[in-house]
C-alpha positions as CSV (number, residue, x, y, z in Angstrom):
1,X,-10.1,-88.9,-12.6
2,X,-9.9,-88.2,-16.0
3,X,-7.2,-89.8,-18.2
4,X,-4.3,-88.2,-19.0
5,X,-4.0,-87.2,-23.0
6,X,-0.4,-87.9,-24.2
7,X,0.1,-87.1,-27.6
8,X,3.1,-89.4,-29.0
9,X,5.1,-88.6,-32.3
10,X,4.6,-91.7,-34.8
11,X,6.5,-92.1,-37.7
12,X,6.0,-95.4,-39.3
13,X,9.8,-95.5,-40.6
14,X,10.7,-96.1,-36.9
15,X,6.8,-97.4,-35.7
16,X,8.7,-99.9,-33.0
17,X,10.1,-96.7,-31.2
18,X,6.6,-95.4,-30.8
19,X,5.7,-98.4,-29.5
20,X,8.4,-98.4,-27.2
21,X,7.3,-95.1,-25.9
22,X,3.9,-96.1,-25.2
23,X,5.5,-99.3,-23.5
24,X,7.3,-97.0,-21.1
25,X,4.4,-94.9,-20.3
26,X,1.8,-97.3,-19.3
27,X,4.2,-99.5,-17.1
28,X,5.2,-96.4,-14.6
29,X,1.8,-94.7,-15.1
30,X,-0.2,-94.0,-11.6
31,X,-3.1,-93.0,-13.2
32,X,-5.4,-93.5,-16.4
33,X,-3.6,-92.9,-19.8
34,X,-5.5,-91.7,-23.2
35,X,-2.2,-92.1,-25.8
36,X,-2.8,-90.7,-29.3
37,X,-0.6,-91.6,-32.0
38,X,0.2,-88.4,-34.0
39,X,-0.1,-90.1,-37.6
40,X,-0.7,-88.1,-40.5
41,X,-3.2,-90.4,-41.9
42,X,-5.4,-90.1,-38.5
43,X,-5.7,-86.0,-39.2
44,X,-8.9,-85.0,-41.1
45,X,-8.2,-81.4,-41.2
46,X,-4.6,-81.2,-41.6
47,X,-2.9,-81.5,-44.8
48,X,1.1,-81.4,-44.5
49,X,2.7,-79.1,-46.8
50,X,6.2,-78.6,-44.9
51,X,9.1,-80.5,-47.1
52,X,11.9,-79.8,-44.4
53,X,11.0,-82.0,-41.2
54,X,13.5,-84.8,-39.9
55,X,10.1,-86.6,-39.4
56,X,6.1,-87.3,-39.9
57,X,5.1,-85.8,-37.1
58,X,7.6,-82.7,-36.7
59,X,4.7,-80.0,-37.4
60,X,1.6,-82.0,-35.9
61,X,2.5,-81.6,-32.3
62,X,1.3,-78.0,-32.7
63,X,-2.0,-79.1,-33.4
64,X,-2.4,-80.7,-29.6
65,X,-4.8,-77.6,-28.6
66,X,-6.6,-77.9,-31.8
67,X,-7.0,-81.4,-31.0
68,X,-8.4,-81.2,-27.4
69,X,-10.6,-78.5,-28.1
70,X,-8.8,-75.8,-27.0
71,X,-9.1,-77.2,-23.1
72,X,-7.4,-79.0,-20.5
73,X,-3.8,-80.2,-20.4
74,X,-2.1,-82.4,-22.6
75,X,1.1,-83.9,-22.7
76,X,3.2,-84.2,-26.2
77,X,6.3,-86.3,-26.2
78,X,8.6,-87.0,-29.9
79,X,8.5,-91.1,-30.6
80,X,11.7,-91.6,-29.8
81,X,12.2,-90.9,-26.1
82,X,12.0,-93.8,-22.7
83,X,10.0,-92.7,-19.8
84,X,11.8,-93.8,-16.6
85,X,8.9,-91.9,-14.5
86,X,5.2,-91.8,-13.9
87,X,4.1,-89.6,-16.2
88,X,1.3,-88.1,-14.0
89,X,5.2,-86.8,-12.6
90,X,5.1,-84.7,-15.8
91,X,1.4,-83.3,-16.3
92,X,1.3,-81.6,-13.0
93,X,4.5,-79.6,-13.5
94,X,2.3,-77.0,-15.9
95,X,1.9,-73.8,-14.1
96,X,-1.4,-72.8,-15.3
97,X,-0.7,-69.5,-15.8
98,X,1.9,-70.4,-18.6
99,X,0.7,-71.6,-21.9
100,X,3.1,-74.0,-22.1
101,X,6.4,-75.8,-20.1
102,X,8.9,-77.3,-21.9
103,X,12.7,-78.0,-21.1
104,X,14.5,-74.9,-22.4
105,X,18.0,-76.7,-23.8
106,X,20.6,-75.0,-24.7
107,X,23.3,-76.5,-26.4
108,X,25.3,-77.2,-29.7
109,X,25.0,-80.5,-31.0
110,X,27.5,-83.0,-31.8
111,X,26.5,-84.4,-35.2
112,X,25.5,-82.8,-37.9
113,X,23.4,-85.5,-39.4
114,X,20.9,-87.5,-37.4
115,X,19.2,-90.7,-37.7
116,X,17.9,-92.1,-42.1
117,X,20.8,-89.1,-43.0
118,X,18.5,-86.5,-42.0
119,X,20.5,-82.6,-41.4
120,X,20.7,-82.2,-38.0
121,X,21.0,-77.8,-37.6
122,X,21.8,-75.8,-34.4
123,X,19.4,-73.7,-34.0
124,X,18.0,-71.1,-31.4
125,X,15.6,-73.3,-28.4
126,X,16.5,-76.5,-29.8
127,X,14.1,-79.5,-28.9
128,X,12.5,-77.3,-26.9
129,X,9.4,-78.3,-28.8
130,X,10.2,-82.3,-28.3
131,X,8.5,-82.6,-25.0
132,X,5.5,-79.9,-24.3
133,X,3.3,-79.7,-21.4
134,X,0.6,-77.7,-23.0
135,X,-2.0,-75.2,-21.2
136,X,-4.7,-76.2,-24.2
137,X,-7.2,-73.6,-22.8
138,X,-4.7,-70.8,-22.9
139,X,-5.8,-67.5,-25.0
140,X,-2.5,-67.7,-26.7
141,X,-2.6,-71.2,-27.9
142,X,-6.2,-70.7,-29.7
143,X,-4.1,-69.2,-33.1
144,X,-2.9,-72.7,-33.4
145,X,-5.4,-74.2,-36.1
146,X,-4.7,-76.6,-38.7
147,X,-4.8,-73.4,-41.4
148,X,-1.8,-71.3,-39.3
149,X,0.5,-74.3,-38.4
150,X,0.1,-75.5,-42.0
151,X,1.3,-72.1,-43.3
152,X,3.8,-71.5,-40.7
153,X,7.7,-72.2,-40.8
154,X,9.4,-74.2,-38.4
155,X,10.8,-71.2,-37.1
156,X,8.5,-70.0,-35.8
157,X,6.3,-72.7,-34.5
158,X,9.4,-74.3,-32.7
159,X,10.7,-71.3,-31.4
160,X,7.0,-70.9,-30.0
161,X,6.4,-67.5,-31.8
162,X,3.2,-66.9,-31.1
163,X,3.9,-66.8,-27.2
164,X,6.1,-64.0,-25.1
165,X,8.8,-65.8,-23.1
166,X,6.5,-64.9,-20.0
167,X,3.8,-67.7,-21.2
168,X,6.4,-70.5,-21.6
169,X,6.9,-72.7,-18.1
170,X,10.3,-74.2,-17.6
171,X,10.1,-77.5,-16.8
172,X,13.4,-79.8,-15.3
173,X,16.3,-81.2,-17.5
174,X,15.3,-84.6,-16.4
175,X,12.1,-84.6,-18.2
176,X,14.2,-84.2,-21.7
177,X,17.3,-85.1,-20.9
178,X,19.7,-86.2,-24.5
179,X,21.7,-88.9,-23.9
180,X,23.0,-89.4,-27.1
181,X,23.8,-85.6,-27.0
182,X,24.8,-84.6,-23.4
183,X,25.8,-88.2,-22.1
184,X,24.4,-90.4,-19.5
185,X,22.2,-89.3,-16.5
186,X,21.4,-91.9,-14.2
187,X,18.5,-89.6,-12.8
188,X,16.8,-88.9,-16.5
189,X,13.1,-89.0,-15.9
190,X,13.0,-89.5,-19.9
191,X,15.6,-90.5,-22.2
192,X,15.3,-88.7,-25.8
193,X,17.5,-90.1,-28.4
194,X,17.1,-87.5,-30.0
195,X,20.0,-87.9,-32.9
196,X,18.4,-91.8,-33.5
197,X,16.3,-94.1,-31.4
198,X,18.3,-97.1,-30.6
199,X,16.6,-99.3,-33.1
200,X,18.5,-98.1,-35.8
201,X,22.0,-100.1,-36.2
202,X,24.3,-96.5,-36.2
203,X,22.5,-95.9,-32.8
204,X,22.1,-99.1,-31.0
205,X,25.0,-98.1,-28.5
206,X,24.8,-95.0,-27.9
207,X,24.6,-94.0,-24.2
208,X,21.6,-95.2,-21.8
209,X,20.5,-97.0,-24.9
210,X,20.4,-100.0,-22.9
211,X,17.5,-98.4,-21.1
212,X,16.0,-98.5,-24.6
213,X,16.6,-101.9,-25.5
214,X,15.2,-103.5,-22.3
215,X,11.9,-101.6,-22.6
216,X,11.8,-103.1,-25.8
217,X,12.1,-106.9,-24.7
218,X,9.2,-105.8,-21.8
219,X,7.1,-104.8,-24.1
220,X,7.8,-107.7,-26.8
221,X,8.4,-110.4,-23.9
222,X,6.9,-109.4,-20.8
223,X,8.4,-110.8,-17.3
């Protein structure tokens, strides 16, 4: 079997969550993981030009097809997020006739600034992009080159313009469930703190974060 690619958000004003992340996914993995930081300073053909992103890695996700060659599946997951599942769970939940599966919130947020005072908008298919199963051979998914999601606004790569709603998959709350926004849920398959990552002081308690927190000390003291 072929390892699983998960692309992981990294943004080195937070680098323990990432870590954290990758802690979480190789404990409950079943099967062979390939984890690639997205880090601006790893990507040869991709120059970011954006100036209104929360974080490093906020436009680089798109460039996942790009990445793999336009083939095969591929996970993408933001930094800050816990998996309390296998992710193999994850990766077979793409329908292969979408071009991507995502978990299509809907909701109003609480806060209206998020984690280093960063603006924290409503906005139509919110964090839909945060977690993305992605179909990297689809048709649709080849216009995503470094050029197009360089020039592109936010609103239309997160909304997924360049797909019809037919080619995006709907994947279960569970696999993107906010704690911090919708409250606890004992049956998340992964936590996404998505207003801050428990290692910031503001956001330290915020609910599940304990989940957080002791995948930390696993991953700095092992048991």
């Amino acid at each position: 079997m072929l390892p699983i690619p998960v692309f992981v958000g990294y943004d080195p004003r937070e680098a323990v969550a990432y870590h954290v992340c990758c802690n979480s996914i190789i404990r409950l993995a079943t099967a062979p993981v390939a984890i690639v930081p997205l880090a601006l300073n790893l990507m040869r053909d991709y120059q970011e030009t954006h100036t209104d992103g929360s974080n490093t890695f906020v436009y680089s996700r798109f460039l996942v097809p790009y990445l793999m060659g336009y083939q095969g599946r591929a996970v993408f997951i933001d930094g800050d997020m816990v998996l309390q599942s296998d992710i193999l769970e994850l990766f077979d939940l793409l329908d292969d006739q979408h071009a991507v599966a995502v978990v299509k919130h809907d909701y109003q947020t609480r806060s209206a600034v998020k984690y280093l005072g960063n603006a924290n908008h409503n906005y139509p298919r919110k964090n839909w992009s945060s977690v993305i199963v992605w179909n990297c051979g689809h048709v649709k998914n080849h216009v995503l080159t470094p050029d197009l999601v360089q020039h592109s606004t936010g609103s239309y790569l997160h909304r997924f313009g360049w797909l019809d709603d037919v080619n995006i998959g709907e994947l279960p709350r569970e696999w993107n469930w906010l704690p911090d926004e919708l409250g606890a849920n004992p049956a998340a398959k992964l936590l996404h703190y998505t207003l801050g990552t428990p290692c910031f002081a503001e956001y330290k308690s915020v609910p599940q974060a304990d989940a957080w927190h002791q995948e930390r000390r696993l991953a700095q003291h092992p048991s």
